[in-house]
Phi, psi and omega in degrees: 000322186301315182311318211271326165288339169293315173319257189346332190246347158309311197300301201288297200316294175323303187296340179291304177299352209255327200329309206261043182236148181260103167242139184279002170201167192230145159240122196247158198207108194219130123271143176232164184218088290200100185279180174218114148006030229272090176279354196234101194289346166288331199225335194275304173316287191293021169247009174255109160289319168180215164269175192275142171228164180178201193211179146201158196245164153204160175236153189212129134316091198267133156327126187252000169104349184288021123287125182313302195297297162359260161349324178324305212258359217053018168078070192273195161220140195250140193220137173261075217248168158229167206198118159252136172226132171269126203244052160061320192236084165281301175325331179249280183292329170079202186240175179236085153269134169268096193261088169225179159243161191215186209218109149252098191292142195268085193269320225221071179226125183223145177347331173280301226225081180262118183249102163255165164241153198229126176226118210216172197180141170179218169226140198253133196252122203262116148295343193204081207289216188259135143265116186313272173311027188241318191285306169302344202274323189283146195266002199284160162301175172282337166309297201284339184246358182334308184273033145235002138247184159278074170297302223265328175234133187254036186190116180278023131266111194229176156303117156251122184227153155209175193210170175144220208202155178196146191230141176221136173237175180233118196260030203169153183278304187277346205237141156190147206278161183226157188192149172202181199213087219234093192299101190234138178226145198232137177172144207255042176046025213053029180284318161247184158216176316344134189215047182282356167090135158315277259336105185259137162212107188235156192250138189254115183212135202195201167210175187226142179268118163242132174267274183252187194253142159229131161301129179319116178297182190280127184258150212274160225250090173297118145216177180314118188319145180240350166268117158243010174238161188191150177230191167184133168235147198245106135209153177233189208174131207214207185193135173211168184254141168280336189189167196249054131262327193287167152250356175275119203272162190211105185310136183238179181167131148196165189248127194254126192227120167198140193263127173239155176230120183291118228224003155161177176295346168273004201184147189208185196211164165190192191196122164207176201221144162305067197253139206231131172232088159267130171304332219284343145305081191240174203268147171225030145212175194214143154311130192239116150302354187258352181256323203042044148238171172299133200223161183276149178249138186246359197301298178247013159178145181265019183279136139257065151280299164307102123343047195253148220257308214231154197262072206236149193271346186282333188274359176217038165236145153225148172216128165259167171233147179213148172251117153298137176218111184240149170265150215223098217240103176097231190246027216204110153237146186249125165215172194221123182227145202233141174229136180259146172294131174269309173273123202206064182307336159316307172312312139307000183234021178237170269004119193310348157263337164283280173354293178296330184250058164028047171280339203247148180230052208243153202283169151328228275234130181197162183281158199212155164239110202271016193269003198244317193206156181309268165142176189311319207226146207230166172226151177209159202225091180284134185226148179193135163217120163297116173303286156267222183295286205235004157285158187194127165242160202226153162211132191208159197252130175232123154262194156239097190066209193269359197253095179295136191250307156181177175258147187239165170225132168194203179255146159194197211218133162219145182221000000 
């Protein structure tokens, strides 16, 4: 009991002398320990041998508040790591190393105790991505052969983004224990293939370093957004691959309109609306007259998912409407946008085989597999910083569900 009250008074003591002291950079040091996902029970289940286990070092910057967004946020600290992980199976999967940087917002911070949400993005580099020509060489299905290649990363370069939550109690004027809780994915956005994707959830616990202390400079004066509607239009444009047997990239695109209302300094809301171009919808079947069936076409990609006859510009438009939610950190915004199809020609023609035998009718909204066909409804996860006033460049991720249709770059104008 005696101990334990000494702690306590060491503790609350460190926070009195500390109140008003800043340190400017942190050096962090976790072990992490990593369940891995199987969202794709063909290619992901036989390649997980167990958990992911690693480590990571990171440096972090802390905010002094001599910003408005500083403040926004609670002097949040912006940090850069590098991250290994052994994803258990070195012969096939190999490691994952990471490099990205991130943002820990402060929901919960006192002298002791910072309970953050933590959102970070970078690149995942595979030691040991699919060997391809071993994988195109073999006649097996992918079901059968799944576990002697790597499907889920075709590429050693990949998009890493993760999330999640962190907790630092500080046990030592210079010392504090860290510890987080983290959604973390690897994928290279069909920019190559085999691309069936990370998905991770891993927990970390380590400790962070403050060498020295500064006094907190005099911090800037918070006030209320005095613009609160806003708009932007957008477009990009990208490339993807379809299957790991083509060789052929297939051109993306799309324009973006969207109305916003900032609902406080951190966060805005909107409605907007979509127009979408994947090339990647070409015909993968063909009449054969000496059969008077449909027979598969390989001309431009050997994926049979689509059911497409014919080669139409119409079969590779879609148009949606979405609500959007960003968060507004600066000149630097994170957004999430969830959307539905008004237009959508595609959706008859998935699943491919209820397709080919003219089974499908489908309404807006209808139940779905999204291991068979997209389905009705699309997501996109957006990073944009304004260059200037009204300049703005964007880069964004659009899936389906957890299943990425591709990444785009682009421009745009907001007003």
């Amino acid at each position: 009991m005696r101990k334990i009250l000494f702690l306590s008074i060491c503790l609350f003591t460190f926070g009195l002398i500390y109140a008003n002291d800043f340190a400017p950079y942190k050096v962090k040091a976790q072990f992490i320990g990593g369940y891995i996902y199987q969202h794709d029970k063909n290619i992901i289940s036989p390649l997980i041998k167990g958990p992911a286990l690693g480590g990571e070092i990171a440096f972090e910057w802390s905010l002094d508040g001599s910003k408005p967004w500083h403040l926004h946020y609670n002097k949040p600290d912006i940090g850069v790591a590098l991250q290994v992980l052994d994803l258990s199976n070195p012969q096939i999967a190999g490691q994952m190393i990471a490099t990205y940087t991130y943002i820990n917002i402060p929901m919960v911070k006192t002298n002791i105790v910072s309970f953050n949400t933590k959102i970070g993005g970078g690149l995942g580099f595979c030691t040991k991505p699919t060997d391809l020509a071993a994988a195109i060489a073999d006649p097996r299905a992918i079901k059968d052969k799944a576990g002697d290649y790597n499907f889920a990363i075709g590429s050693p370069v990949n998009i890493n983004i993760n999330a999640g939550l962190s907790l630092d109690i500080k046990v030592h004027k210079n010392i504090s224990l860290s510890a987080e809780i983290l959604y973390n994915h690897f994928s290279n956005g069909s920019l190559a293939q085999p691309n069936g994707g990370l998905n991770l959830f891993d927990g970390h616990i380590g400790l962070k370093y403050m060498p020295v202390y500064k006094e907190a400079p005099q911090q800037t004066v918070v006030t209320k957004p005095t613009k609160r509607w806003y708009g932007e239009f957008i477009v990009s444009g990208g490339a993807k691959k379809l299957y790991y047997k083509d060789t052929q990239y297939f051109g993306c695109a799309s324009i973006n309109i969207g109305g916003y209302y900032r609902t406080c300094n951190q966060h805005r809301i909107g409605i907007g609306v979509d127009l979408f171009y994947d090339g990647a919808y070409v015909p993968t079947a063909k009449f054969d007259p000496n059969t008077s069936t449909y027979v598969d076409d390989n001309t431009y990609t050997s994926f049979g998912r689509t059911f497409i006859t014919e080669n139409k510009i119409e079969n590779k438009l879609r148009c949606g409407i979405n609500i959007a939610n960003d968060l507004i950190i600066g000149k630097f915004l994170i957004g999430f946008q969830a959307g539905i199809y008004l237009y959508d020609p595609i959706k008859n023609y998935e699943p491919y085989d209820d397709a080919k035998e003219g089974k499908v009718n489908k309404g807006l909204i209808y139940g779905y597999n999204i291991q068979k066909e997209d389905g009705w409804n699309y997501f996109r996860i957006s990073a944009k910083y304004y260059i200037t006033k009204h300049l703005l460049a964007n880069i964004s991720i659009k899936t389906h569900l957890q299943k990425v249709e591709f990444v785009e770059f682009g421009i745009g104008v907001g007003f």
